[in-house]
N, C-alpha and C positions, 0 to 999 in steps of 0.2 A: 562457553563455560557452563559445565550442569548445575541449577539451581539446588540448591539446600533443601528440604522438607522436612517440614514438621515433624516431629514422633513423640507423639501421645507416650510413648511406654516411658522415656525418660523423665516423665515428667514426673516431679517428687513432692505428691499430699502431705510428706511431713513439712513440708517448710509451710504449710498452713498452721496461723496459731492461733489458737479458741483464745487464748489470754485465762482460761477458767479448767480449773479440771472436769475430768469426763463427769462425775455426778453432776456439777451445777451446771454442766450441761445439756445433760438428760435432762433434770429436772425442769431447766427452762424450756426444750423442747416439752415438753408436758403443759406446762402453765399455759405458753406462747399459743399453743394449739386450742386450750381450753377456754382462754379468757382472750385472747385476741384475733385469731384466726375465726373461729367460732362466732356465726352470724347471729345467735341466740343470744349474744353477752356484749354488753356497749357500756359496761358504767365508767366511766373517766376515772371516778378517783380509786376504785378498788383497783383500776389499769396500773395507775402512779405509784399506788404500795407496792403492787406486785414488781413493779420496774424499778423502784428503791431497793426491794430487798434481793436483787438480783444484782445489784451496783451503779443503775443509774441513777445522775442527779439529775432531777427533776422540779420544778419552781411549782412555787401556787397556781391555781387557776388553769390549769394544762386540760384542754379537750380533746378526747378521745374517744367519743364515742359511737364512732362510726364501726359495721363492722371491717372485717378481714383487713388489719392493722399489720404489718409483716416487718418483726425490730428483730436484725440476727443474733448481734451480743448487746444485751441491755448495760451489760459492764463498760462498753464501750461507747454511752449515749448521755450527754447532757444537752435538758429542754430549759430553757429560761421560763419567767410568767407567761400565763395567759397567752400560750403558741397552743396550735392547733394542727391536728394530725385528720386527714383527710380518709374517706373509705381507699381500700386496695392500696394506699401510700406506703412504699417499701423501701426502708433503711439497712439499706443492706451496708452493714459499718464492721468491715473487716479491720479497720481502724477506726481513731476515734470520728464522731460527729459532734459537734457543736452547734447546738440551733438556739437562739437567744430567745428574748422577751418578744411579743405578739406577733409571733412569724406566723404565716398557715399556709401548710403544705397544703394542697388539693388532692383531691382524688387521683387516683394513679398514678402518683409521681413518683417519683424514682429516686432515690439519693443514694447512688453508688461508687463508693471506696475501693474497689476492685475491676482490676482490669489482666489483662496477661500479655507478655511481650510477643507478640509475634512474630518480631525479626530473630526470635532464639527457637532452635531447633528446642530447648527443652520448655519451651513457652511459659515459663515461669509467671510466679504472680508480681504483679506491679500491684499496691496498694499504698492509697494515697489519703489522706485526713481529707476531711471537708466542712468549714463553718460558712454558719448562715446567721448572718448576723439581726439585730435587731429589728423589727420591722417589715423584713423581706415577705414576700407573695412567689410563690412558686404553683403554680398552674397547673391543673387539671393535666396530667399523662405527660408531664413536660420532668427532664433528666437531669440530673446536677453528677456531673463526673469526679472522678477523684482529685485532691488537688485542688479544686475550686473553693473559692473564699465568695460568697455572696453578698457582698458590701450593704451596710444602711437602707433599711429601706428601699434597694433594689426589688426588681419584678423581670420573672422569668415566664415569659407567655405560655399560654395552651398548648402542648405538644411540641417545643422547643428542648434543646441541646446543648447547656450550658458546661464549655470545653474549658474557657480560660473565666480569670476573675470578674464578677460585676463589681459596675461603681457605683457607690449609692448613689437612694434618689434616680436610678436609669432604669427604661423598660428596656429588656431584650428579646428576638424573637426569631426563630429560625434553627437550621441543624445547619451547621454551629449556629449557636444561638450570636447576634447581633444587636451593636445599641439603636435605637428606632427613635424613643423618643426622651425626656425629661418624664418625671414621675410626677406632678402636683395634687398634693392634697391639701385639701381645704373642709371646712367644716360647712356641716350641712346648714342652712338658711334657716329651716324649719325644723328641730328635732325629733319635732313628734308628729311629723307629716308621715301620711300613711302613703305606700306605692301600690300601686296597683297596674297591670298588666296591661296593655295596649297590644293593639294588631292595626 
């Protein structure tokens, strides 16, 4: 029996939906480029107005002043308090995202809402919401896919893969990403003990 194939040409861009009309689209492609993308410009809280008045909600205390910040629809993004947005961390939210109070994404991470069927000839989009709940660590170039709920204080390790839900309190780690170990935190002994580097 001959196998099926793909055809690109069936595939229908209209069923992609900005949620926004074409100007505050533009206009956020504008902003997005000048004040986030743009490795000259890091201030957090002029980032948060600009993401307010584009329709994200946004909490106190949100840092962001790393550069090349990559948020597709701001209309489609709520940050709780004091989270943290990582350099090159890309929210690509074809749907909504929810990221709560002191979560911090790392560097090159990925939170992606979009995916496309490839068992359909016209390979349509699959797009799926994705929260991230309070307290979560999402790791340096590590992926959170659509669909995923990132539980309490879950951890999603360095360059990891996370396919199905975490449970809080769990580290995971791998493509798929997997539970490893329990999450414990504890308060530092010394607070104002100073670290310094060892070899």
């Amino acid at each position: 029996m001959e196998q099926l194939k793909t055809d690109l040409t069936k595939y229908n861009p209209g069923e992609f939906n900005r949620g926004a009309s074409t100007s505050k689209f533009l206009l956020w492609q504008i902003a997005h480029f000048l004040f986030f993308v743009n490795p000259f410009f890091g201030f957090s809280g002029l980032r948060c107005k600009i993401l307010r008045a584009f329709g994200a909600k946004i909490g106190k205390g949100v840092v962001m002043n790393k550069p090349h910040i990559n948020i597709k629809f701001p209309w489609r993004l709520t940050i709780g308090d004091h989270s943290w947005l990582g350099e090159r961390s890309w929210i690509y939210n074809l749907v909504q995202v929810e990221i709560g109070s002191h979560v911090n994404i790392a560097q090159g991470a990925f939170i992606l809402t979009g995916n496309h069927n490839f068992k359909s000839v016209e390979f349509e989009n699959i797009d799926k919401p994705i929260i991230i709940e309070d307290g979560v660590f999402i790791g340096a170039n590590a992926v959170v896919c659509g669909g995923v709920t990132c539980k309490s204080h879950s951890v999603l390790a360095v360059g990891s893969v996370a396919v199905k839900d975490m449970e809080p309190y769990k580290i995971y780690q791998g493509n798929p990403a997997m539970f490893k170990k329990d999450r414990e935190i504890a308060e530092r002994k010394n607070p104002n003990a100073v670290f310094t580097k060892t070899h």
